[in-house]
C-alpha positions in Angstrom: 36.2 -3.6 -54.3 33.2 -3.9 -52.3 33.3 -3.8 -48.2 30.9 -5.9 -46.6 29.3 -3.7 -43.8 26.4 -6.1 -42.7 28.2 -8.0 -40.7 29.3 -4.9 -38.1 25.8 -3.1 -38.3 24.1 -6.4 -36.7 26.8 -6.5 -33.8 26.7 -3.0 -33.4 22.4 -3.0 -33.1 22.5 -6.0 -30.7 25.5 -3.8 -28.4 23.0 -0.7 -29.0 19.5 -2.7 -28.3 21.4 -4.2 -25.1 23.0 -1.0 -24.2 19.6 0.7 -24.4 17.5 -1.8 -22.5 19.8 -1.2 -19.7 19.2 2.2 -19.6 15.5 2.1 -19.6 16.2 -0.2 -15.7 15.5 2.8 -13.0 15.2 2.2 -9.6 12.0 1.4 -8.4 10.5 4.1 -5.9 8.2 3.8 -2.8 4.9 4.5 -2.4 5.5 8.0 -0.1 2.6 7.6 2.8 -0.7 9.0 1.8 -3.0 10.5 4.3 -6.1 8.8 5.4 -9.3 8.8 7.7 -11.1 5.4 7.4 -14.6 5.0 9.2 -15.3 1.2 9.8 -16.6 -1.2 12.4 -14.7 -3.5 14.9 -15.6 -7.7 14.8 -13.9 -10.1 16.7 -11.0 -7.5 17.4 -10.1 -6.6 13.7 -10.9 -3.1 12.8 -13.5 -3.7 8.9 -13.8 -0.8 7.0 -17.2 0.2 5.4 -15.7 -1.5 1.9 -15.3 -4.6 3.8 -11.4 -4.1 3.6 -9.4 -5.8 7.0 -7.3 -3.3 8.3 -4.8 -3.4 11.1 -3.5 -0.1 12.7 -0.2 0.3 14.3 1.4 2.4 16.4 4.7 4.7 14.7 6.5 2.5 17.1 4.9 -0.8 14.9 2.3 -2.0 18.1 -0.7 -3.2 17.3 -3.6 -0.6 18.0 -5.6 -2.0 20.8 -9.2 -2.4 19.4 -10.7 -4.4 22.3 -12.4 -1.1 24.0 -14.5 -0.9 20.6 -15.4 -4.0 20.1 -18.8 -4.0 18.4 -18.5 0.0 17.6 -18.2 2.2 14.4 -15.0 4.1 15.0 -12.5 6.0 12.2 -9.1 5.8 12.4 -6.9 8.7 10.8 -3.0 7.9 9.9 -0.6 7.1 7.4 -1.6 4.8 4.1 1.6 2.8 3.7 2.7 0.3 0.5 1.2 -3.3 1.7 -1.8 -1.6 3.3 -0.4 -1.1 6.3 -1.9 1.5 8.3 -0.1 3.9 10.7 -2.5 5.9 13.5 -1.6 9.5 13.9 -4.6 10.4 15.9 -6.4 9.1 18.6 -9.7 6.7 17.2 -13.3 8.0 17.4 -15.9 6.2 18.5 -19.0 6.8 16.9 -21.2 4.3 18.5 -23.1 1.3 18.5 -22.3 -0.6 14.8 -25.0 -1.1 13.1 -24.4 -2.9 9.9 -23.5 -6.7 9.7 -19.3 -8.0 9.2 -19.1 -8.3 5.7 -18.8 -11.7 4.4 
């Protein structure tokens, strides 16, 4: 008398594919912060780094950096990289002077 096994291995492979997706599903994990000077210039209130990247400091506290005073002026920032390019300042800005290359388009 012959058993038929077929019909057991295919339930048992499509419990054991399921069963093993699930385990490759981990958590997904943060970015940690990743230290960072960036040198750049100030237009129109926005801080424009020297790739042409927007960028838009805060305060630890999540307040806006005031960029007004700079207006026009190379400065570098030095903070915290976040996920979501948010930038946190951990040091005061330094001004470096007059700007001298155009806003990037």
């Amino acid at each position: 008398m012959s058993v038929n096994r077929r019909p057991f291995t295919n339930g048992f492979m499509a419990i054991l594919t399921a069963a093993s997706g699930l385990l490759l599903i981990a958590p997904a994990m943060a970015s940690k912060p990743v230290p960072r000077s960036i040198t750049g210039c100030v237009f129109s209130g926005t801080f424009v780094s020297s790739d042409g990247y927007d960028i838009h400091p805060r305060h630890a506290d999540g307040r806006e950096v005031d960029l007004g005073p700079f207006e026009g002026h190379q400065v570098t920032i030095s903070g915290d990289l976040l996920p979501g390019d948010a930038f946190i300042v951990k040091k005061p800005l330094r001004d470096s002077g007059r700007c001298t290359i155009m806003r990037p388009r």
